[in-house]
N, C-alpha and C positions, 0 to 999 in steps of 0.2 A: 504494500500500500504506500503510493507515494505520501511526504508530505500534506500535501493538502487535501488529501479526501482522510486524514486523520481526523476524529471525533472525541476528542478529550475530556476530560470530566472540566468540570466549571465551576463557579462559587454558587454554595449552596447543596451541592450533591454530596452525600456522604462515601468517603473515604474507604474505599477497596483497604480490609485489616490485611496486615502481612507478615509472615516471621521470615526472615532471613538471615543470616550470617554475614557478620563483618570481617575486615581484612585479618582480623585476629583469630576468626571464628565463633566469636562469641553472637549469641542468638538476639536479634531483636525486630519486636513485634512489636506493631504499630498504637495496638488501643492499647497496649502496657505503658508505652513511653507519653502518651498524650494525658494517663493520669495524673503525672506532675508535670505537664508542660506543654502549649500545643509544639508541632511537628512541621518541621520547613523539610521537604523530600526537595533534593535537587537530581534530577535524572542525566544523566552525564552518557554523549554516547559511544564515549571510547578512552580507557585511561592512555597517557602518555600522548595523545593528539595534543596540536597544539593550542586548539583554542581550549577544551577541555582544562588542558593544564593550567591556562592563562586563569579561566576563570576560578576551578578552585586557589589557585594560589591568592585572588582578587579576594574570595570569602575567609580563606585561612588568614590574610591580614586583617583582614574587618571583624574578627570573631565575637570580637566587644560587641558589637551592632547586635546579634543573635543573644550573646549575652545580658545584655541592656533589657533586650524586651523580652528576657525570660522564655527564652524557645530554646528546641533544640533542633540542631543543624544535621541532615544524613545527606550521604550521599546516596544514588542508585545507579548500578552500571549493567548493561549486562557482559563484561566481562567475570573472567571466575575470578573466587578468590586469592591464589596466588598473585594472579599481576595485580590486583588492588592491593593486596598489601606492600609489594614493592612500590608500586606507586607511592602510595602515600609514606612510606620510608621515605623515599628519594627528594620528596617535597615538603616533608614537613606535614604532611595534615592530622590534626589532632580528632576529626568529627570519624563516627563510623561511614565506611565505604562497603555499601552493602551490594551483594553480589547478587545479580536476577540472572544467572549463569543456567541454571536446570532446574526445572523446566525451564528452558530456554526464553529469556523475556516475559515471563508469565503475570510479575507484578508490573510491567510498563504495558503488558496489554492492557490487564484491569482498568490502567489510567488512561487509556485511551493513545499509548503518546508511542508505540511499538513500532517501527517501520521493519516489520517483517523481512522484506525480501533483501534488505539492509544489515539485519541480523540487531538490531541497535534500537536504543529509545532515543527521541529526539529529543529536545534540550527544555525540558519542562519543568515547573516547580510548582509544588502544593503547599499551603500553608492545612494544616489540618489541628483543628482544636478539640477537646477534651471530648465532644460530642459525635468525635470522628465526621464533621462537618468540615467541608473545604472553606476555610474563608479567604482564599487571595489566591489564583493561580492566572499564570502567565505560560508561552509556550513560544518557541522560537524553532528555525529549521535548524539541523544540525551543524551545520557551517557559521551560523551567527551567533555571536557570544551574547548573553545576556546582560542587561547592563547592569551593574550596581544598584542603581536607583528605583530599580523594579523589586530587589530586595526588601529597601527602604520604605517602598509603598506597599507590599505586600505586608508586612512587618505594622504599618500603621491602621491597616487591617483587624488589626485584633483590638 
């Protein structure tokens, strides 16, 4: 499915639950983490590219900003976990980088944001609060970095 016959979830829809493993392996599910805090999912669709890198390295500087409004920050890739955990080695990143590796993109279908024949999610983010309710999502093609500022307003979302 190219880009734009993609169908993403939106503000207002509740939030596809999900457990996955991070680049440590450690397990994390979605309506666990949103009981003390809503949830910023940043869907990423390839570690080591370079916009991908560009951008988390953008959010691993700003962590205070997630910090500040009391959220927590994950990543989604559908790479396995191995190369995320090098990745985020290599770069510093502190948030979990969770793997949608097998079933193959199976939580970036849920969200609508999967480009199938790409093997990849494209560059999406949810804000998800306590009620597993979306309240801020944005959604860009894979080639486009998302800005900062959409963080920002997503963030003032809540």
């Amino acid at each position: 499915m190219p880009f734009e016959d993609l169908t993403p979830l939106s503000v207002g829809d509740t939030a596809p639950d999900f457990d996955l493993g991070d680049q440590f392996g450690q397990r994390f599910r979605l309506s666990d983490a949103v009981r003390d805090r809503p949830v910023v999912i940043a869907f990423v669709p390839a570690a080591f590219t370079g916009t991908c890198t560009g951008e988390f390295c953008e959010l691993r500087d700003n962590l205070a900003t997630f910090g500040d409004a009391s959220v927590t920050l994950v990543g989604i890739s559908c790479d396995p976990t191995p190369a995320l955990r090098l990745w985020g080695e290599n770069e510093g990143y502190s948030v979990p980088l969770l793997s949608d590796f097998w079933p193959h993109g199976a939580v970036a279908s849920d969200y609508g944001v999967l480009l199938a024949e790409r093997g990849i999610a494209t560059r999406a983010t949810f804000v998800v609060d306590a009620s597993m309710t979306i309240r801020a999502a944005f959604v860009n093609p894979p080639g486009e970095a998302r800005p900062f500022a959409a963080y920002r307003d997503a963030l003032a979302a809540l």
